[in-house]
C-alpha positions in Angstrom: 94.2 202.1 152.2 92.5 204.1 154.3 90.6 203.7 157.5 87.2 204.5 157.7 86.2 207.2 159.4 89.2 207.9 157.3 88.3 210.4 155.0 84.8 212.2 155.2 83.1 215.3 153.8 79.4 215.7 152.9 80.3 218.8 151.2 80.7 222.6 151.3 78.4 224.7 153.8 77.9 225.7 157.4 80.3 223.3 159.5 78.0 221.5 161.7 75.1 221.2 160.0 77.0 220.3 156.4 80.4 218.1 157.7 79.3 214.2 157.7 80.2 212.6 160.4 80.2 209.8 158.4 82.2 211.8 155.0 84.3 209.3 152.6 87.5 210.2 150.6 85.4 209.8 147.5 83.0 212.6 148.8 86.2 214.9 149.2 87.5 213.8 146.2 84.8 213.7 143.6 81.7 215.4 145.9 78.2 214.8 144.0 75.7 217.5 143.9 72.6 215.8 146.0 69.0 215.6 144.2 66.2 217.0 145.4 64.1 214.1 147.7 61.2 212.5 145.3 59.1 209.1 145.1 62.1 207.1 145.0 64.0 208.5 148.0 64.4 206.0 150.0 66.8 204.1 147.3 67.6 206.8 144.7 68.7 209.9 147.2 71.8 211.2 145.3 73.6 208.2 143.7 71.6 207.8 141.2 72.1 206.6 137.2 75.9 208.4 137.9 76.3 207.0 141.0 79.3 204.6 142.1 78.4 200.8 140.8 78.8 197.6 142.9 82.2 197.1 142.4 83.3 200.5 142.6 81.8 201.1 146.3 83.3 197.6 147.5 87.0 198.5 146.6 85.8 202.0 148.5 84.4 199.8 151.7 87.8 197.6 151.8 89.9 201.0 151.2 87.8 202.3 154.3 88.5 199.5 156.7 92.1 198.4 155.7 94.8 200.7 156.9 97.7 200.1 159.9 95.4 198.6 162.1 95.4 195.5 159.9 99.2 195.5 160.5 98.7 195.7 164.2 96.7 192.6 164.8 99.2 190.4 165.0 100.2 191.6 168.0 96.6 191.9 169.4 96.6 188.2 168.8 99.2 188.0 170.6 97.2 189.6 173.7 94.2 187.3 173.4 96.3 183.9 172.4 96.2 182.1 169.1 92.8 180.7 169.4 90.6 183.0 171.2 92.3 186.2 169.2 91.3 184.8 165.7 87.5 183.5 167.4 87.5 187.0 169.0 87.9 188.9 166.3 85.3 186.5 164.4 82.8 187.5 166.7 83.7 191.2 166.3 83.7 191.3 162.7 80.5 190.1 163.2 79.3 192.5 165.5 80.8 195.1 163.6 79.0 194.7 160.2 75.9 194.1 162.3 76.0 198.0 163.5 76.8 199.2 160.4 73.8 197.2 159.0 71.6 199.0 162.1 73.1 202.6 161.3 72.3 201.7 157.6 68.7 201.2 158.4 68.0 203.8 160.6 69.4 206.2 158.5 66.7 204.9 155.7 63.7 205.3 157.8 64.5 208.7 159.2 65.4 209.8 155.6 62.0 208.7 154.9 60.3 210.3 157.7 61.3 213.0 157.5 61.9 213.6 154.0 65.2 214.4 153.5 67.4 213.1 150.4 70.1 211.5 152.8 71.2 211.8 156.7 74.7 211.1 157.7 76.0 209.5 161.2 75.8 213.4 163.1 72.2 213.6 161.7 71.0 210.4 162.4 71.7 210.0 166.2 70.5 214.0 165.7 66.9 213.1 164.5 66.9 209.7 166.6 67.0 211.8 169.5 64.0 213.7 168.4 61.9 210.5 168.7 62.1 210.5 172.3 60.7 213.6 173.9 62.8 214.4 176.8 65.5 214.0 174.9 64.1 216.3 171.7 65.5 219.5 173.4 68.8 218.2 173.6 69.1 216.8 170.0 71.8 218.9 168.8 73.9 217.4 171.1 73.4 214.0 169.4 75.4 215.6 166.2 77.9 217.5 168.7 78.9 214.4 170.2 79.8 212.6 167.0 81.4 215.2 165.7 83.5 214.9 169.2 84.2 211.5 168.6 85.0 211.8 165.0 87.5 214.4 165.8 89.3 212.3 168.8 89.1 209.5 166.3 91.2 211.4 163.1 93.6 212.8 165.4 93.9 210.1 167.1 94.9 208.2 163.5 97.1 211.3 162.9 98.7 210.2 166.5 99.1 206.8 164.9 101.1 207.9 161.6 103.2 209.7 163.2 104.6 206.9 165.2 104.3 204.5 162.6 106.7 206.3 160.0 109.1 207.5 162.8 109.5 203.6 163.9 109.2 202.4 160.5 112.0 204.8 158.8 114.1 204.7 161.8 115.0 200.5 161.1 115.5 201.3 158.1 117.7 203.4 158.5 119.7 201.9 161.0 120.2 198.7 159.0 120.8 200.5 155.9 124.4 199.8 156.3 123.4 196.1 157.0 120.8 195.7 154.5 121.8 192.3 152.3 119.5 190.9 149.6 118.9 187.3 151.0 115.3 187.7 152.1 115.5 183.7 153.4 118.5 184.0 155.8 118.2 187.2 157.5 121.9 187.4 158.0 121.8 191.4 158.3 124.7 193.0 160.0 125.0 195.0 163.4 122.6 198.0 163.1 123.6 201.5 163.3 121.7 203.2 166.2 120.5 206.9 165.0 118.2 209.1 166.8 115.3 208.3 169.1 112.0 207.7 167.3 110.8 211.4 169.1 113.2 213.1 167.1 112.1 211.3 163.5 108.5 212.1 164.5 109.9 215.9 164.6 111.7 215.3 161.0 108.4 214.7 159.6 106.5 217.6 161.3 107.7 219.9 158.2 106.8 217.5 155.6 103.4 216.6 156.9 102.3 220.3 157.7 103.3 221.1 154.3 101.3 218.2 152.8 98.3 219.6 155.4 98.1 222.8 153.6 96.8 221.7 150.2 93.1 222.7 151.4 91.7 220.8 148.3 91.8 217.1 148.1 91.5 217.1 144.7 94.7 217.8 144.0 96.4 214.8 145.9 94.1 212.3 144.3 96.9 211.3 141.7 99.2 210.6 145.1 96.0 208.9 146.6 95.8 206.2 144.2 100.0 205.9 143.5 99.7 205.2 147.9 96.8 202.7 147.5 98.7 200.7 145.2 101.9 201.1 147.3 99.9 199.9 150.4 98.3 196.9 148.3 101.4 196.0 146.9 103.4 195.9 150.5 100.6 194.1 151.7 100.9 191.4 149.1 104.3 191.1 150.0 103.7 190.8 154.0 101.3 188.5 153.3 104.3 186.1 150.9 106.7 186.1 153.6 104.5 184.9 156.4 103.0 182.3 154.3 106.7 180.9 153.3 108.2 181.5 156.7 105.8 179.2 159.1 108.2 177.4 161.4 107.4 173.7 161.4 107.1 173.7 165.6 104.5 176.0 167.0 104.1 176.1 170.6 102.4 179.4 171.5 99.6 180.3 174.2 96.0 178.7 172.9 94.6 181.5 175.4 96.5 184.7 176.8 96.5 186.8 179.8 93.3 188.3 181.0 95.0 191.6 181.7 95.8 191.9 177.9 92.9 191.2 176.4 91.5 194.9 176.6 94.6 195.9 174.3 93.6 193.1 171.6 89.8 195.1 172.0 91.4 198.7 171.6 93.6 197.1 168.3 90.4 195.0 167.1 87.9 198.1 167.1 90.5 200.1 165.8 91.1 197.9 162.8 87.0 197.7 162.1 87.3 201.5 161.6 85.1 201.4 158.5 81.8 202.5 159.6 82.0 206.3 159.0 82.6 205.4 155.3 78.9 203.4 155.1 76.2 205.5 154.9 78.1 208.0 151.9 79.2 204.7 150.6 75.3 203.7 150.3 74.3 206.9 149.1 76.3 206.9 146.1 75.3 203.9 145.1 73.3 203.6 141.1 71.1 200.9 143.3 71.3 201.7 147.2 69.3 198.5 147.3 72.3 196.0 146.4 74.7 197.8 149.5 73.5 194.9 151.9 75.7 192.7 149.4 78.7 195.1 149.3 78.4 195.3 153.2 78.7 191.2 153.9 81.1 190.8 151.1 83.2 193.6 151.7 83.5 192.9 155.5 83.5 189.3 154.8 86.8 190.0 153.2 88.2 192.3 155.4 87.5 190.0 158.3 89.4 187.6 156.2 91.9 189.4 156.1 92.1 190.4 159.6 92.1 187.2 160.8 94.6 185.7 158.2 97.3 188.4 158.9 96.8 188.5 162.3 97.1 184.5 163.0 100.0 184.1 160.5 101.5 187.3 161.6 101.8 185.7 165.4 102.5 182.1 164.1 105.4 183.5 162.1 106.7 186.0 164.8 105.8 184.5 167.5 106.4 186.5 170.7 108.5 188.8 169.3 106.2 190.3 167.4 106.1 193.7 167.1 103.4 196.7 167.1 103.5 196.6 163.6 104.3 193.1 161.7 106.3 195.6 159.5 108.8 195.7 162.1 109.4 192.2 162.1 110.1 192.2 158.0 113.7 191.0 157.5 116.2 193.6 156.6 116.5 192.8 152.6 116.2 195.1 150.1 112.8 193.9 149.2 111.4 194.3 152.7 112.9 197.5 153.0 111.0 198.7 150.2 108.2 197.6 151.6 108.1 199.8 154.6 109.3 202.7 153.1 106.5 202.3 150.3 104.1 201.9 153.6 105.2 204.5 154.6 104.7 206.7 151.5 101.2 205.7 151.7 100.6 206.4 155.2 101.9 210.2 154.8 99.7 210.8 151.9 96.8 209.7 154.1 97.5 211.3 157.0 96.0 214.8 154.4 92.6 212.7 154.2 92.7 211.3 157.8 93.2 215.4 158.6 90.7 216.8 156.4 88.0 215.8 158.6 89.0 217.3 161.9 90.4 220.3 159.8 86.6 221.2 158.3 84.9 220.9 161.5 87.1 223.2 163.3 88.7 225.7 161.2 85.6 227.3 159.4 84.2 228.5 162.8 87.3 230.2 163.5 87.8 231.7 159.7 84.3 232.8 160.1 85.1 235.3 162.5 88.3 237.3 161.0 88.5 239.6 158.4 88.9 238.4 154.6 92.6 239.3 154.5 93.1 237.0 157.7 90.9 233.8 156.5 94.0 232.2 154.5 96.2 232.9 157.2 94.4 232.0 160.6 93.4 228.7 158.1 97.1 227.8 157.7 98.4 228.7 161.2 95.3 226.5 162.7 96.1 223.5 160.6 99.8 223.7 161.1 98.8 223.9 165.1 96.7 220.6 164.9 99.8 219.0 162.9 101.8 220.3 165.8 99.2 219.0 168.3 99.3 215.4 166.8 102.9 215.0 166.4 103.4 216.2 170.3 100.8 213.7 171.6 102.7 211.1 169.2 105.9 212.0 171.2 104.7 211.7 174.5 103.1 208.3 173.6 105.8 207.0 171.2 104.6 203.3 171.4 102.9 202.1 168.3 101.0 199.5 169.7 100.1 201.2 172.6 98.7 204.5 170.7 96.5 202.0 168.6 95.0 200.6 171.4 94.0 203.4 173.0 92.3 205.2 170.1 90.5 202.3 169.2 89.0 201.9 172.8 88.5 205.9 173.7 86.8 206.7 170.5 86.1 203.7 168.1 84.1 201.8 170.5 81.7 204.5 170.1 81.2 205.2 166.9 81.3 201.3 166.0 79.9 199.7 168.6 78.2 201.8 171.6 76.4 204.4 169.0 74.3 202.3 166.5 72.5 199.9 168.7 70.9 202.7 170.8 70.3 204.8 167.8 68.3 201.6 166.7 66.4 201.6 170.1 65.8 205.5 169.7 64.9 205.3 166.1 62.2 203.0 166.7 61.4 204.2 169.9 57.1 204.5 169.5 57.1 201.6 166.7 56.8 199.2 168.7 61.0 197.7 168.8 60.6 194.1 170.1 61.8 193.3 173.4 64.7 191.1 172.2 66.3 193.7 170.4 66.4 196.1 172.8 67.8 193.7 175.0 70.4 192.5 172.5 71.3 196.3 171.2 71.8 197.1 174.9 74.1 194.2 176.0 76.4 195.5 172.2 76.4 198.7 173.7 77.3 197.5 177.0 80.1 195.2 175.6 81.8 198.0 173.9 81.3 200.6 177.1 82.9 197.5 178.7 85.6 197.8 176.4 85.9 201.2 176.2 86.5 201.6 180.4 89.3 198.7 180.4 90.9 199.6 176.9 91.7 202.7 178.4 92.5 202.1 181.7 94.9 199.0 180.2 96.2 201.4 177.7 97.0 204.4 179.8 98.3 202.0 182.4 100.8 200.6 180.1 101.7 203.8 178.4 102.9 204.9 181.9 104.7 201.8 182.8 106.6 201.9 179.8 107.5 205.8 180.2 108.6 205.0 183.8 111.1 202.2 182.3 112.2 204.3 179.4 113.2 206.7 181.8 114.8 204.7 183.9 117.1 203.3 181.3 117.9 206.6 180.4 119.2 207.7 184.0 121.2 204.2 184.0 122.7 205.0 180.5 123.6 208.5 181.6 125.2 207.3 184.5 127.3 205.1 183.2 128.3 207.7 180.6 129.4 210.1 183.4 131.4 207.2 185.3 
């Protein structure tokens, strides 16, 4: 399962006008030649009679918008209590399918304005720019900026994986020793400590810039579907133990601290990562015209689904719940499995995740070197932006945390802060009524909201933590000398 911005390519060509901000892993994996723009544009682009059917583009739309941020919301519950998280993140499903809906729409009418067979995220906000004069000369940026924010928001999942296997293989490995298979009575012996999470994330670096160098996602969609059905399976599994595990008492906070609830925002937005995968989602469609049904159904589920797990994740766990409720799993041989087959999923996304970033940047560079030098300068940069991630996973090694933060730096915008005012300058001579304005501005203000205190919360807590980590570490060392 893969996020949503997860995995998108609009196809081969010049970088920034070709590379969707909006591109799907079933655009990388099976691209579609687009159709020349006729009569029946506005519904028949490129889909067409070979296009993906109703069912098909759903199981794409949930595969977009489940990934590890589902696995993080119980603890975002957590943040905002046990009645106003599952409420909250009601209202932000909500909100959520709403601006995809809005990016949806505008991307029809300025298709049919101006013509063109199909416009992705970049190129929407690009033309909807255009409408509004003193900002036609700046257009450009329009694309450039969601490019920006696409690429924070890849490499910022890329952060996430990294620190999700390193704390995920690490328990398992330390209660290998202690691993018994009563699932009911988690009766598992002392752990082992091993190494520091840091130096796991640094085990994987090989492995991961390895798997980054197969340049054609083609080849990894055999692996692709083998992790889907891991992550589905594991899920499945999660899903059984909280559900026979409720404790009979449950006395937890209705409400939570005020100071956490910008860390159950950066978690919530980050799980809603889906929109990217919309607009090549509807374009692929045999009948664009039935995606409004695959857009409330699919969401409706994943909302679901969101709300489910992260309720019964908290309920279950309680406090001690973890950045990832996959940390909580008893230490059985069943459960065990379960993360490590998580985990097996999450490296072979972390190549579709990549490919994104990888397009945008690289073919600049490779552009400008000599034909003996392309493969080369291709590899080394890859490898570097591997590099990059894991180090930015190491200095924020907190799951949670790193979640948080990418949802509310770069998510908020491209779910939340982006499509309402593309709406306003999409319609901006067509007479937009003043209610909608008004309610697109106060989204749009709601997410900058979140988007200022997510970050501050996050990068305040991320430096609290450090500090205390530290400090244990002189206490430990001191005691070690004495």
């Amino acid at each position: 399962m893969t996020s949503n911005t997860d995995n998108r390519q609009d196809g081969p060509g010049p970088v920034l006008s070709r590379i969707s901000a909006s591109t799907s892993e079933e655009d990388v994996l099976c691209p579609t030649p687009p159709l020349p723009p006729g009569p029946d544009s506005q519904y028949e682009r490129i889909g067409g009679q070979t296009g993906a059917s109703f069912l098909q583009t759903l199981i794409h739309l949930l595969k977009g918008n489940i990934g590890t941020g589902l696995l993080g919301l119980p603890l975002a519950v957590r943040n905002a209590g046990l009645v106003l998280g599952p409420l909250s993140l009601f209202a932000m499903g909500i909100i959520a399918v709403h601006c995809m809906n809005l990016l949806v729409i505008c991307s029809h009418h300025l298709s049919v304005k101006l013509n063109k067979p199909f416009l992705d995220y970049g190129d929407a906000v690009q033309y909807g720019m255009e409408n509004v004069s003193w900002l036609r000369r700046h257009s450009i940026w329009g694309r450039r900026i969601v490019n920006v924010f696409l690429i924070i928001t890849q490499l910022g999942f890329c952060c996430v994986y990294f620190v999700f296997l390193s704390d995920n293989i690490k328990q398992v490995v330390e209660a290998s020793n202690g691993t018994t298979m009563n699932c009911h009575n988690n009766q598992t012996a002392i752990t082992v400590p091993s190494f520091d999470s840091r130096l796991y994330m640094l085990c994987f670096l090989p492995a991961v810039i390895l798997l980054v160098f197969t340049r054609n996602l083609k080849y990894l969609a055999p692996l692709s579907l083998v992790a889907n059905l891991a992550m589905c399976t594991s899920l499945v599994l999660i899903y059984f133990f909280c559900f026979t595990n409720i404790p009979n008492r449950i006395s937890l906070p209705k409400v939570g601290h005020a100071k956490d609830y910008p860390l159950f925002f950066g978690t919530a937005i980050f799980a809603f990562e889906g929109i990217g995968v919309v607009l090549p989602l509807e374009n692929k469609m045999q009948k664009p015209q039935s995606f409004n049904m695959v857009l409330y159904l699919g969401m409706g589920i994943v909302t679901f689904l969101y709300i489910s797990l992260g309720t019964i994740g908290y309920i279950t766990f309680g406090e001690a719940i973890g950045g990832s409720i996959t940390l909580n799993l008893p230490n059985c041989w069943m459960y065990q499995i379960v993360k490590l087959l998580y985990c097996f999923g999450i490296y072979i996304t972390f190549a579709l995740q990549f490919y994104v970033p990888a397009e945008i940047l690289i073919p600049p560079v490779v552009s400008r070197v000599s034909e003996r030098w392309k493969l080369p300068v291709d590899l080394l940069i890859r490898a570097a932006l591997v590099v990059f991630t894991c180090v930015l996973a190491i200095l924020i090694p907190q799951l949670d945390l790193v979640i948080s933060l990418v949802g509310s730096i770069s998510s908020s915008f491209l779910a939340l802060i982006f499509p309402p005012l593309l709406q306003i300058l999409t319609y901006h001579n067509e007479g937009l009524s003043p209610w909608v304005i008004v309610k697109n501005t106060l989204i749009s203000v709601i997410g900058f909201i979140g988007f200022i205190t997510g970050t501050y919360i996050s990068i305040t807590e991320i430096i609290k933590r450090n500090g205390r980590h530290d400090n244990l570490d002189t206490i430990s060392n001191r005691m070690v000398n004495d």
